[in-house]
C-alpha positions as CSV (number, residue, x, y, z in Angstrom):
1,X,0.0,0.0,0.0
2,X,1.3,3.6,-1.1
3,X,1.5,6.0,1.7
4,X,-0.1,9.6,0.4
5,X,-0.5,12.7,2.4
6,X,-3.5,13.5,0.3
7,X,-6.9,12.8,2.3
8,X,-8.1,11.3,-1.4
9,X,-6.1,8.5,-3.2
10,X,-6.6,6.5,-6.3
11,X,-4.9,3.7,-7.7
12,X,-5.5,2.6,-11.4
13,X,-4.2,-1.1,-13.0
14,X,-4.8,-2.8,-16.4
15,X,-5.9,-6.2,-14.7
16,X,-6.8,-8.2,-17.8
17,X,-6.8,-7.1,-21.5
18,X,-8.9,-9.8,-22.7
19,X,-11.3,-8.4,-20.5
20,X,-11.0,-4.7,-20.8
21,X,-10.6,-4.3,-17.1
22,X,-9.1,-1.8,-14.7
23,X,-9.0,-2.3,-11.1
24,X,-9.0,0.9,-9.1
25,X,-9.1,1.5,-5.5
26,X,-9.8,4.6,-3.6
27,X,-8.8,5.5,-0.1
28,X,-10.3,8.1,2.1
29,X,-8.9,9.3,4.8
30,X,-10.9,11.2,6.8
31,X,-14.8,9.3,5.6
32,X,-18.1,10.9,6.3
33,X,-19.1,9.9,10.0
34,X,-22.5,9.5,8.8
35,X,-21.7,7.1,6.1
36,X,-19.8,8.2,3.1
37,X,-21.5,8.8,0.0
38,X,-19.8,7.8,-3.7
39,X,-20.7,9.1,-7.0
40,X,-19.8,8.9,-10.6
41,X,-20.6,11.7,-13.0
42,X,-23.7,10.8,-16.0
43,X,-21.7,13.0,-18.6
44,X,-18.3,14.3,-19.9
45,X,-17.3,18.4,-20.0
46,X,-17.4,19.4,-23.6
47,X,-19.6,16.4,-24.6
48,X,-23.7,17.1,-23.7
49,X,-25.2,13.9,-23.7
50,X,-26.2,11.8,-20.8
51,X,-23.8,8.5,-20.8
52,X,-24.4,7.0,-17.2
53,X,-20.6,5.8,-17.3
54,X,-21.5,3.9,-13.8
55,X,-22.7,1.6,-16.4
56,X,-19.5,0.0,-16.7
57,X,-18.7,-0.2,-12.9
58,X,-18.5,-4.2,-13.0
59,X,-18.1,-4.4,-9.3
60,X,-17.3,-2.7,-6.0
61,X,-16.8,-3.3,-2.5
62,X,-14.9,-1.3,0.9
63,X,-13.1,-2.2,3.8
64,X,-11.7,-0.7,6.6
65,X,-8.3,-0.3,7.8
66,X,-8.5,-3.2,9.9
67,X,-9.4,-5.2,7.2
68,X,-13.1,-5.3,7.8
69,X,-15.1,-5.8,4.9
70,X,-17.7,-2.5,5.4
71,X,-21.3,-2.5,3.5
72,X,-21.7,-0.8,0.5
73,X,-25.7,0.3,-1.0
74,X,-25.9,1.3,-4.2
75,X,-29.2,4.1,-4.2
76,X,-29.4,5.1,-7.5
77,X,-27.7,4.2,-11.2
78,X,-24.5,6.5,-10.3
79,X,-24.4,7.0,-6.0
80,X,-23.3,4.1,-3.5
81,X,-23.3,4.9,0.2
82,X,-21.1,3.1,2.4
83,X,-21.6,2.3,5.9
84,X,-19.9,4.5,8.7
85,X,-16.5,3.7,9.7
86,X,-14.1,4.7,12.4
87,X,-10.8,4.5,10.1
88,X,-10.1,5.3,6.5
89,X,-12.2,4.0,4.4
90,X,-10.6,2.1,1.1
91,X,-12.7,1.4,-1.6
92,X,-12.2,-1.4,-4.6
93,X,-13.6,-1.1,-8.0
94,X,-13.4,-2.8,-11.6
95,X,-14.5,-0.6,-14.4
96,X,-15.1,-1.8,-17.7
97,X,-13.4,-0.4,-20.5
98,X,-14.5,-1.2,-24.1
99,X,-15.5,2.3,-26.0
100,X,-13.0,3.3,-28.0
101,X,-13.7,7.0,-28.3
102,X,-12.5,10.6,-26.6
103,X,-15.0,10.7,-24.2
104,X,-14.4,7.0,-22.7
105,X,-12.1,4.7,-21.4
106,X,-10.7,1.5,-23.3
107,X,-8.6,-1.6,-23.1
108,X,-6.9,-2.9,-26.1
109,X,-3.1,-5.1,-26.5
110,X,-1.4,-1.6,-27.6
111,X,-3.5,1.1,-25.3
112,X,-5.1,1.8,-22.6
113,X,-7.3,4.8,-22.3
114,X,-9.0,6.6,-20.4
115,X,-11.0,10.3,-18.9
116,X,-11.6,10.4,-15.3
117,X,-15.3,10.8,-15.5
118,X,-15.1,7.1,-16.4
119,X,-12.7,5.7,-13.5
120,X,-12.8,8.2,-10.8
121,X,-15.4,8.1,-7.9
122,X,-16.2,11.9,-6.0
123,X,-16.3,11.7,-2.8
124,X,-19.7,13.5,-2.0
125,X,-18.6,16.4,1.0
126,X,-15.0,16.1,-0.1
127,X,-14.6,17.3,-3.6
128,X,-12.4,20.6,-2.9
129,X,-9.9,18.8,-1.1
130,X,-6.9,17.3,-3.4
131,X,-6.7,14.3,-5.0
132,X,-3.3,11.8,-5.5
133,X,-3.4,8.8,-8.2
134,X,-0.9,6.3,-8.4
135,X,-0.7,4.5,-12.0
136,X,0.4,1.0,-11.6
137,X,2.9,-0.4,-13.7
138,X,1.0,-3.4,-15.5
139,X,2.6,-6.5,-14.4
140,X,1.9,-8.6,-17.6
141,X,5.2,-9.0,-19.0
142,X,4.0,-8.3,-22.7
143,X,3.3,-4.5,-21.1
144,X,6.9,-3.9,-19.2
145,X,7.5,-1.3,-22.3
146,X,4.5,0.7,-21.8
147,X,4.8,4.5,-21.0
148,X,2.2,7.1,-19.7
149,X,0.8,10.2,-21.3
150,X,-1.0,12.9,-19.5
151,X,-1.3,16.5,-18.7
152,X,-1.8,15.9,-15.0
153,X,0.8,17.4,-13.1
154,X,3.6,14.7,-11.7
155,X,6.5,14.1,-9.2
156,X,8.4,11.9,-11.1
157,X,11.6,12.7,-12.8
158,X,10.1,11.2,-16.4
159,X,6.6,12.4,-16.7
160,X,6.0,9.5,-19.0
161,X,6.7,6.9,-16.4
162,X,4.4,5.1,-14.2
163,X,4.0,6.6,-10.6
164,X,2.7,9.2,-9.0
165,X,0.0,12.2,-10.0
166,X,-1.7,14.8,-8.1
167,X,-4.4,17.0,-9.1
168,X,-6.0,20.1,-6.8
169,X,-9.4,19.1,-6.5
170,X,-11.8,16.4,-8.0
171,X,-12.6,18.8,-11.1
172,X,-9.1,18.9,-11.9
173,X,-8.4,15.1,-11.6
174,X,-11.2,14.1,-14.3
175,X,-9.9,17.0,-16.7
176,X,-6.8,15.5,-17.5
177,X,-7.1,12.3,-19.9
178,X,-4.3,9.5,-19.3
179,X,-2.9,7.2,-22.4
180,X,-0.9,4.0,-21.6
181,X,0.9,2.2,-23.9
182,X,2.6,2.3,-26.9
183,X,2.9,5.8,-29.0
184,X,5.0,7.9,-30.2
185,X,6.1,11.7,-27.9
186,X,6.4,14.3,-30.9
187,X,7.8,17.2,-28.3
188,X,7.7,21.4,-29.7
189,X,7.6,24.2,-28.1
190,X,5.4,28.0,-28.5
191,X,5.9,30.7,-26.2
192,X,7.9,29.0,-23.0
193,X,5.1,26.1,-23.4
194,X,6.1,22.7,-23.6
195,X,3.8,20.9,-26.3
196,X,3.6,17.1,-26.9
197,X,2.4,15.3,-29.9
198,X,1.2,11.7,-29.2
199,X,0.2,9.2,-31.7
200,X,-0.8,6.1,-30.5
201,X,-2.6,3.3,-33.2
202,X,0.5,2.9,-35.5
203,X,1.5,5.4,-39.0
204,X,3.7,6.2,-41.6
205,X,3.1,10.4,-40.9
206,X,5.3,12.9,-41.7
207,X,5.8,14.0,-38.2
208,X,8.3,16.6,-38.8
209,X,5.9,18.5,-41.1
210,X,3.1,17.8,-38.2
211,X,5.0,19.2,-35.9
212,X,6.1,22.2,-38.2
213,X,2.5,22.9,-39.0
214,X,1.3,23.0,-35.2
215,X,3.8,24.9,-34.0
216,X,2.7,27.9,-36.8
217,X,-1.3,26.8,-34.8
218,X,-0.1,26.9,-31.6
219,X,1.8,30.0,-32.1
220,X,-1.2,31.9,-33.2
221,X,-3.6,31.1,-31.1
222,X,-1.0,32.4,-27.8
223,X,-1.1,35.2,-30.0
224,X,-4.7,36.3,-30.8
225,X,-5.3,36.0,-27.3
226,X,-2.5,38.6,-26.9
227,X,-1.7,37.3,-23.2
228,X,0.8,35.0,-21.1
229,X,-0.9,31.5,-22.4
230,X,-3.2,30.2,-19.6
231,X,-1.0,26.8,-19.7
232,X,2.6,25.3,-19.1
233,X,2.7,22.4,-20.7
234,X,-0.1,21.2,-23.2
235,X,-0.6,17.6,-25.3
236,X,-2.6,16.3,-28.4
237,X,-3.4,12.9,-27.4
238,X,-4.0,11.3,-30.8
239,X,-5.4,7.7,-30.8
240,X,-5.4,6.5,-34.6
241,X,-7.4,3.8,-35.9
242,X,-8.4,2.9,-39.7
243,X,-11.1,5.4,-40.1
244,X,-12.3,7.7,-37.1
245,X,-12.8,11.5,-36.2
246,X,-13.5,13.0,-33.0
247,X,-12.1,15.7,-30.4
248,X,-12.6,16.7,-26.7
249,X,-11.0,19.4,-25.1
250,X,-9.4,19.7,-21.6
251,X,-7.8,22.2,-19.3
252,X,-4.2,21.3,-20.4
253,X,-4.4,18.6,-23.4
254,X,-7.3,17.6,-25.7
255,X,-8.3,13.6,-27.0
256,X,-8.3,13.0,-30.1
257,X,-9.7,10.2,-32.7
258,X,-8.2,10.5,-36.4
259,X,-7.8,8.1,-39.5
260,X,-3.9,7.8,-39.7
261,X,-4.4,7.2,-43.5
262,X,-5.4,11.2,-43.6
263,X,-2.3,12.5,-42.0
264,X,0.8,13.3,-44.6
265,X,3.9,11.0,-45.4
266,X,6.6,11.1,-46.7
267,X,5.7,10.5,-50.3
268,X,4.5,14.2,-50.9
269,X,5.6,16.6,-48.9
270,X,4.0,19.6,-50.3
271,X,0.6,18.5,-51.2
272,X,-2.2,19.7,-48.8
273,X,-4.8,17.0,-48.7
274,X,-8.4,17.4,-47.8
275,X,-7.8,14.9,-44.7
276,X,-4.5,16.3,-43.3
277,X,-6.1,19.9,-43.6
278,X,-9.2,18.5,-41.1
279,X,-6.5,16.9,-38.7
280,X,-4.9,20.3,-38.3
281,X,-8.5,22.1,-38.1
282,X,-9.3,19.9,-35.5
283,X,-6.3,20.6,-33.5
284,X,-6.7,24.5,-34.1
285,X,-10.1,23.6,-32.9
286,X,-9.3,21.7,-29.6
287,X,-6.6,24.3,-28.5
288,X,-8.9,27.0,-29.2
289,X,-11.0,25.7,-26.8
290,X,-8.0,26.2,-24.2
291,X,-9.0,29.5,-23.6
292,X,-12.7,29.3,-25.5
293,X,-14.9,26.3,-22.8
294,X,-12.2,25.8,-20.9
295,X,-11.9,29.2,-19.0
296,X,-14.5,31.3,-21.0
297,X,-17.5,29.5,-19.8
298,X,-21.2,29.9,-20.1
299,X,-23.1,31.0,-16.5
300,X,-25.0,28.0,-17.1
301,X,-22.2,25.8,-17.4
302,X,-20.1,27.1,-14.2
303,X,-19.6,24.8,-11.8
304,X,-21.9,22.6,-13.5
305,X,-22.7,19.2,-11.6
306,X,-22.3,15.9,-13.9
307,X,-24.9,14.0,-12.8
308,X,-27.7,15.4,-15.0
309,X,-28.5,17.9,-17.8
310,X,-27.3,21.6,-17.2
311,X,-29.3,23.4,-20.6
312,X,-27.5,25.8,-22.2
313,X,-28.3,28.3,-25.2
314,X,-25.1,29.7,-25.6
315,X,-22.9,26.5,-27.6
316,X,-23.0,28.5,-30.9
317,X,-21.3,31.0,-29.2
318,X,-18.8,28.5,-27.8
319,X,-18.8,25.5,-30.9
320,X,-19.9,27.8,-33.1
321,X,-16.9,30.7,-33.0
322,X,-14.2,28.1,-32.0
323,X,-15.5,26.1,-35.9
324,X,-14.9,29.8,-37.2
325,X,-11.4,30.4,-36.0
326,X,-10.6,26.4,-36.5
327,X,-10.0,26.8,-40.3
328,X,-9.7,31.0,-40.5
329,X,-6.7,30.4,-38.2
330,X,-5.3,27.5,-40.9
331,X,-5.2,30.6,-43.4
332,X,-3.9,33.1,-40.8
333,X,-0.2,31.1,-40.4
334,X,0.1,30.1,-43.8
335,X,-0.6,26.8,-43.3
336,X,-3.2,26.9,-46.3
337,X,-3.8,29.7,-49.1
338,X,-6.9,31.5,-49.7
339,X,-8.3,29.3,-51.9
340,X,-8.2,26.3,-49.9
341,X,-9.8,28.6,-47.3
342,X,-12.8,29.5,-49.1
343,X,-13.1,25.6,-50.6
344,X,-13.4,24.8,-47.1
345,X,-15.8,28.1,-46.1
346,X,-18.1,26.6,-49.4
347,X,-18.3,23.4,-47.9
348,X,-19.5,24.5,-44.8
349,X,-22.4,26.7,-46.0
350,X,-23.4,23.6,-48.6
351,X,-23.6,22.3,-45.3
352,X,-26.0,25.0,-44.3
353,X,-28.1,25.2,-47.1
354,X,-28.3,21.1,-47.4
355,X,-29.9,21.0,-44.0
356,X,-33.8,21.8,-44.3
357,X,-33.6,21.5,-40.2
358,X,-32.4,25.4,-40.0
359,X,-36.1,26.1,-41.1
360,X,-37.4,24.3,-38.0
361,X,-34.7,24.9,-35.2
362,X,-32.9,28.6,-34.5
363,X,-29.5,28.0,-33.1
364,X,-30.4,29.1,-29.4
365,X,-32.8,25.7,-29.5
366,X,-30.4,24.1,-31.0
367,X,-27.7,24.7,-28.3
368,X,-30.3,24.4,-25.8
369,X,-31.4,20.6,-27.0
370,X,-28.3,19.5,-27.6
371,X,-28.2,17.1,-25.3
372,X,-31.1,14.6,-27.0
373,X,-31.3,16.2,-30.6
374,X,-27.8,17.1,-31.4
375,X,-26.1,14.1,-29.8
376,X,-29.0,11.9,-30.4
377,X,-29.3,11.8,-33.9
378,X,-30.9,10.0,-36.3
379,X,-32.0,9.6,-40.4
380,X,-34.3,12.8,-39.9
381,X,-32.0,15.6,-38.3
382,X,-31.0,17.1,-41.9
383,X,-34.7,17.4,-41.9
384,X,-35.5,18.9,-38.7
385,X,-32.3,20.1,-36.8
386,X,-29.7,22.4,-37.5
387,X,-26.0,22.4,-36.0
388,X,-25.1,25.2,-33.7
389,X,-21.4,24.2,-34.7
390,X,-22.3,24.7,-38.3
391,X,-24.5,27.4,-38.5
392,X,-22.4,28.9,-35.6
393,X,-19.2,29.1,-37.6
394,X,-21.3,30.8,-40.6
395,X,-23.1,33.3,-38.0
396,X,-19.4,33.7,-36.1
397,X,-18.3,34.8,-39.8
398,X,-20.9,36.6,-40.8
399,X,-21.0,38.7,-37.8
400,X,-16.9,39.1,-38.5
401,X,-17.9,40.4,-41.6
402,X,-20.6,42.6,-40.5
403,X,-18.4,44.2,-37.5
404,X,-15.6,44.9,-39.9
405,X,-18.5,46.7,-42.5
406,X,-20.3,48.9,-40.1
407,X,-17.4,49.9,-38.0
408,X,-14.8,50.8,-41.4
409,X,-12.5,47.8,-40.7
410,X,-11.8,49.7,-36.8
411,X,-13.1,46.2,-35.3
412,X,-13.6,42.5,-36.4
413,X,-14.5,39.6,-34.1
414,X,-11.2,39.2,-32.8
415,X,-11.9,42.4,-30.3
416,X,-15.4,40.3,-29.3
417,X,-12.9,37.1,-28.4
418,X,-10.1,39.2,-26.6
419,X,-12.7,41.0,-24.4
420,X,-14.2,37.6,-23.8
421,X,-10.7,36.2,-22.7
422,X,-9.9,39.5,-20.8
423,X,-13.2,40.3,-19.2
424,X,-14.6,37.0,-18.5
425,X,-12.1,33.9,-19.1
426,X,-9.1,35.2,-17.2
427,X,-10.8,36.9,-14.2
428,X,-13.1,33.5,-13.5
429,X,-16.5,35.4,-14.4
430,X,-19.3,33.5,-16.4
431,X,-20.9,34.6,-19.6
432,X,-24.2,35.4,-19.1
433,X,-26.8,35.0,-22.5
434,X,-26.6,37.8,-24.1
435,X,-22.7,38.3,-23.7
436,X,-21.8,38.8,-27.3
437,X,-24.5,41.6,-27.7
438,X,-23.6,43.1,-25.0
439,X,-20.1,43.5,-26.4
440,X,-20.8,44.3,-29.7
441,X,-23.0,47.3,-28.5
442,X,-21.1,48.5,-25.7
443,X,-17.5,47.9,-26.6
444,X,-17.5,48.3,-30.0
445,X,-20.6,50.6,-29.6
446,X,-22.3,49.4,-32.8
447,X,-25.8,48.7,-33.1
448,X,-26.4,45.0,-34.5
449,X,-29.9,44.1,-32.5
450,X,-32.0,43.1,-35.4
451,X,-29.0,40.7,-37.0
452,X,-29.0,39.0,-33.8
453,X,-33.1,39.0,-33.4
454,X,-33.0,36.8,-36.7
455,X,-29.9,35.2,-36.6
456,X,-30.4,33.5,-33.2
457,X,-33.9,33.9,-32.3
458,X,-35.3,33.1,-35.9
459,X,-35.2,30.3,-38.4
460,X,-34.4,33.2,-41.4
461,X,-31.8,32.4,-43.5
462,X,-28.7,33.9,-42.7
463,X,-27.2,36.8,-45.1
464,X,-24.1,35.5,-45.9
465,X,-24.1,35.9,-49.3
466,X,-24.7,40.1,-49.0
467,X,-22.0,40.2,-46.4
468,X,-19.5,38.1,-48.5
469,X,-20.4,40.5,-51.5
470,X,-19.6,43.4,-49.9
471,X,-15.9,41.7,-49.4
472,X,-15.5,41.1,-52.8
473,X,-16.5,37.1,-52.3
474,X,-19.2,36.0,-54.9
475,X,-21.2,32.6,-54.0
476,X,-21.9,30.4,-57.1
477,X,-25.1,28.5,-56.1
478,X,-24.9,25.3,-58.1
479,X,-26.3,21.7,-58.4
480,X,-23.8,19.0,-57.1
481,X,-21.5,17.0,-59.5
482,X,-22.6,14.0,-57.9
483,X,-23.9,12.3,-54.6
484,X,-20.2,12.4,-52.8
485,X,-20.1,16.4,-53.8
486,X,-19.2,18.1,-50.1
487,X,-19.2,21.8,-52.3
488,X,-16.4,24.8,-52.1
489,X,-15.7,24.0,-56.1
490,X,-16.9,25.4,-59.3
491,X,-17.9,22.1,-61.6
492,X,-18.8,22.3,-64.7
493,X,-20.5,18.9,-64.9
494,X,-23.2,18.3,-62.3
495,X,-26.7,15.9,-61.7
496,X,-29.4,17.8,-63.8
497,X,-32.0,15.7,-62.4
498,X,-32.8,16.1,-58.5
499,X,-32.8,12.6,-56.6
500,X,-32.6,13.8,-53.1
501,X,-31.2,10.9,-51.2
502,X,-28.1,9.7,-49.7
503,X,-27.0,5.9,-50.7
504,X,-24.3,3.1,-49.8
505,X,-23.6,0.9,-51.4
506,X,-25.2,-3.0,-52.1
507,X,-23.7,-6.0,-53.3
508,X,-27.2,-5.4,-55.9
509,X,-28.6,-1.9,-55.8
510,X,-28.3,1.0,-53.2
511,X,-29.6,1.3,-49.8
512,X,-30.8,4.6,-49.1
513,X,-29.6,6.6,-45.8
514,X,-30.7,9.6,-45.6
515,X,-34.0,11.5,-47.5
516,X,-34.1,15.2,-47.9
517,X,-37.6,16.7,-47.4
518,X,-39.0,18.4,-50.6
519,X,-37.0,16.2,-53.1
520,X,-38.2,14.1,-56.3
521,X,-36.9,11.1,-53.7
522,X,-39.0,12.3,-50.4
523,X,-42.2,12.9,-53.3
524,X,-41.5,9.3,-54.2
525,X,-42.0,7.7,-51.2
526,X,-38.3,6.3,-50.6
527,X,-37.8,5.6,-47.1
528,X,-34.7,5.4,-45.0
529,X,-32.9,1.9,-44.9
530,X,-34.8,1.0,-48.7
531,X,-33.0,-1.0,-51.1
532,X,-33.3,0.7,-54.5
533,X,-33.0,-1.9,-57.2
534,X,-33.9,-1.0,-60.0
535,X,-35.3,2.3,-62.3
536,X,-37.5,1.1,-65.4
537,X,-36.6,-2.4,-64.8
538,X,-32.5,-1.2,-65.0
539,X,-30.3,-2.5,-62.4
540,X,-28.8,0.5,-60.2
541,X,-25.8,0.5,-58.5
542,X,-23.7,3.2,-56.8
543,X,-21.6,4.3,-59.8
544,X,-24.4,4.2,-62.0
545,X,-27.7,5.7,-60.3
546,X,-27.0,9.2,-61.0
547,X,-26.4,8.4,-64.9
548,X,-29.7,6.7,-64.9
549,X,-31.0,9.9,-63.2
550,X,-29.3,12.2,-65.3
551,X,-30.5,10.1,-68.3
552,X,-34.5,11.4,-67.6
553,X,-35.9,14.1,-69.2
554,X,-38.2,16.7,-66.9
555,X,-41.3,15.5,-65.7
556,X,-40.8,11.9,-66.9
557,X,-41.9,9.3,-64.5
558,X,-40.2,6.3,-63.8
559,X,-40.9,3.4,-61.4
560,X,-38.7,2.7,-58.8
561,X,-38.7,-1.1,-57.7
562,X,-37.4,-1.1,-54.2
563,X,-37.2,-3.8,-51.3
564,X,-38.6,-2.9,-48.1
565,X,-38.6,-4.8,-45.1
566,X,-37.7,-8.2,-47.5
567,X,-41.0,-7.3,-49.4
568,X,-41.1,-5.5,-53.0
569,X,-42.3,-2.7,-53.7
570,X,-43.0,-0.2,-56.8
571,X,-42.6,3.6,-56.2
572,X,-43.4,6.5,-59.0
573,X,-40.5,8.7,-59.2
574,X,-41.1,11.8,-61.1
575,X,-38.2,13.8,-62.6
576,X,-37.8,17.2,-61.5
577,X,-34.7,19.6,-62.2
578,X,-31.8,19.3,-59.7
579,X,-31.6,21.7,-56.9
580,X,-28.9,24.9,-56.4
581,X,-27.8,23.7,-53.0
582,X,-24.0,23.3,-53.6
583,X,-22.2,26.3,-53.2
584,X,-18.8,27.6,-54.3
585,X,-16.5,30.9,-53.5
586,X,-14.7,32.8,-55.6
587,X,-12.9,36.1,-55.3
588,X,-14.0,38.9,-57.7
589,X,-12.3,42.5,-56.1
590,X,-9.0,40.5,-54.3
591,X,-8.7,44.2,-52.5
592,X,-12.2,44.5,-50.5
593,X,-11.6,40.1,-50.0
594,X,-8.3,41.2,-48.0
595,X,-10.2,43.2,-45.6
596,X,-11.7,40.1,-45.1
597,X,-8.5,37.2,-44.9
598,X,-6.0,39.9,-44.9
């Protein structure tokens, strides 16, 4: 047993691979005379969606310091209470560890992962006091080589070694993710803070241009905020698989999920490819959020306890403006050039104008629900929800644009972020709802009541395509080329019949995933999770359904022979022209654009 000063101490082992297991004990020192009381927290900072990780608490039980086994009764799905005790109490756990994703905790031959909210349970009465946690070294020989990666602050001469960690307070101790394992440490350094890359899954990257490229990131983003950075030391823990995206930021590091088949080798080491340009949006994205969640916060979000919903309308100002600056930053260091800029700013209001849910939701509701629509979604959200982190971003830039137009270039968004870091992140003070107006009007004293009446109380279309104008950006609404078209190019060729639907793939015919309200396939009848055989008797497949489509002349009807629930069916399809909702950018007065991307 470890001796600790601390009155709370954890101790976390990889006890069997095979079964995803970690044992964990807890000891407190100075237990609730009336019974202490245990919790685990329902959801993850940064993630809004109830997960109930108690879930994978396998089993638990307590004994005293004399060795006493104590009672422990569980009283709801996340809250045991253990019977009073004259000693310390000590605490033994098994948690279950078989999600492979940023917000969980998993168990594989190569890794072991895992966030706090997962493994560590709060002492109810006791959660200001600090917290210790000793990592055990695993004890299967086939792990002796693993190392540790994490943010939490350590004693130990290596901070990759196995040992001890200490964190203030129980908030602090689940905000710092831990990676065991194998991966690689890809060290750099911005502004006397120490950065780590780690990659753990395996690749052939070209970490030196990683590494180049997030440096030029990092360095920005200490820069915008114009102020000593709010951290020391800071990691991107990268966990790569075959095909996977995902990001969750922390106080001091952020998790991430990527397809190591997107990031750049060796082969070309110029070429800027749609997939390495996401990974570095998403790490712009997740440092961001260093300053941007992590110490700006939402009133409402303060403080909030984990054990059940805490509603929100203010995540497009937080998702929302951090999926603006994401990619704008990219452009701002060089990383990419104005026109892969503006591909990407095309795709994301295709995006937009793709999603017939912005007619139904404003972006306040959408923040506000986001814990069963947004993160509960299924075939219908493009038809009845919008995005506050897509619809943010284009609000965040149109409301750039529109400071920069009404105030003669004097102010842009930038001043709205600063005063946010200045006034609210670094002094510890919430936002309260109306934070941003409050800015704009006071601070920047301009007058912008009725574009925030529509653009956050209203389902009105937003009027990005007047505010891009007046920067000398003209938006080419356009049917797509075909059904894989994400928008942000000019084509020449494109589907001139609509179909409306999304397809995969069948070993015969398509099966269709997704139908878009008021389209020739929504008139038809075509249902989500239909297999589309044929048109007119011809076979379709995947590469060929959009010639057959394209092959119909207006207002010719067709029959669509589709099976549905194993039974056959025959639809009427009628042909209708294709729809304008692809849109591309291009510069026509590169002067009044630079006021813009400078």
């Amino acid at each position: 047993m470890h001796t600790h000063q601390a009155p709370i101490h954890y101790c976390v082992n990889v006890s069997s691979i095979a079964g995803h297991i970690f044992d964990v004990s807890l000891r407190i020192e100075n237990p609730d005379t009336n019974g202490q009381i245990l919790t685990l927290p329902a959801w993850i900072p940064g993630s809004y969606m109830i997960r109930d990780f108690a879930k994978n608490i396998v089993t638990i039980s307590a004994k005293d310091d004399n060795g006493l086994e104590i009672n422990v009764q569980k009283s709801d799905k996340q809250t045991w209470k253990v019977k009073a005790v004259n000693t310390a109490l000590n605490i033994k756990y098994q948690v279950y560890a078989f999600d492979l994703s940023v917000r969980g905790a998993y168990i594989n031959d190569e890794i072991a992962f895992f966030n706090g909210t997962n493994m560590f349970l709060a002492v109810v009465g006791q959660t200001d006091q600090p917290c210790t946690l000793t990592l055990e070294k695993p004890t299967l020989p086939e792990l002796c080589h693993w190392r540790v990666a994490s943010s939490m602050p350590t004693k130990n001469q290596n901070k990759h070694t196995f040992g001890d960690y200490c964190a203030e307070h129980y908030e602090e101790l689940i905000d710092h993710p831990v990676l065991l394992g194998e991966f690689d440490i890809l060290p750099f350094s911005v502004a006397d803070v120490d950065f780590e890359l780690i990659l753990a899954g395996g690749h052939q990257a070209d970490v030196k241009r990683i590494t180049k490229d997030l440096t030029k990131i990092c360095q920005h983003h200490v820069e915008f905020f114009a102020d000593k950075p709010p951290v020391k030391c800071y990691q991107f823990i990268t966990l790569l698989t075959d095909n996977a995206f995902g990001g969750l930021e922390h106080i001091s590091s952020t998790a991430l999920m990527f397809s190591r088949n997107d990031l750049p080798n060796l082969s070309n080491p110029l070429k800027m490819t749609d997939g390495y340009q996401v990974f570095l949006s998403l790490c712009s994205h997740e440092f961001f959020h260093t300053w941007h969640v992590k110490r700006i916060k939402p009133q409402e979000l303060f403080d909030a306890p984990l054990d059940q919903e805490q509603y929100t309308e203010q995540l497009w100002i937080y998702e929302g403006f951090t999926s603006y600056y994401d990619d704008f930053s990219l452009l701002r260091c060089s990383v990419i050039s104005q026109q892969e800029y503006l591909k990407v700013v095309g795709q994301n209001l295709t995006r937009l104008i793709r999603n017939k849910g912005r007619f139904k939701q404003t972006i306040t509701e959408s923040s506000f629900d986001a814990w069963t629509k947004f993160y509960k979604q299924d075939e219908s959200a493009v038809n009845n929800i919008v995005s506050y982190y897509n619809k943010g971003a284009v609000l965040a830039m149109c409301l750039d644009l529109l400071i920069k137009h009404k105030s003669n270039g004097d102010y842009s968004l930038d001043d709205v972020m600063r005063y946010l870091w200045n006034q609210h992140g670094k002094l510890h003070i919430p936002t309260p709802i109306d934070v941003v107006q409050t800015i704009v009007k006071a601070q920047l004293n301009l007058d912008l009541h009725d574009f925030f009446q529509s653009a956050l109380y209203s389902t009105k279309e937003l009027p990005f395509n007047k505010l891009l104008n007046k920067f000398g950006v003209k938006c080419h609404f356009l049917p797509r080329e075909n059904l894989d078209d994400k928008g942000g190019v000019i084509t020449t060729s494109s589907i001139k019949i609509d179909f409306g639907a999304q397809i995969k793939a069948r070993e015969i015919g398509v099966q269709i995933i997704q139908v878009t309200e008021n389209t020739a396939a929504y008139e038809s009848g075509l249902q989500v999770g239909d297999i589309l055989i044929a048109i007119n008797k011809w076979v379709v497949s995947k590469e060929n359904l959009i010639a057959q489509i394209n092959f119909l002349s207006l207002g010719q009807t067709v029959q669509l022979s589709v099976l549905r629930d194993k039974k056959l069916k025959q639809l009427t399809f009628i042909a209708v022209e294709a729809q304008n909702d692809t849109i591309a950018l291009e510069i026509i007065d590169q002067t009044l654009c630079n006021k813009w991307l400078g």
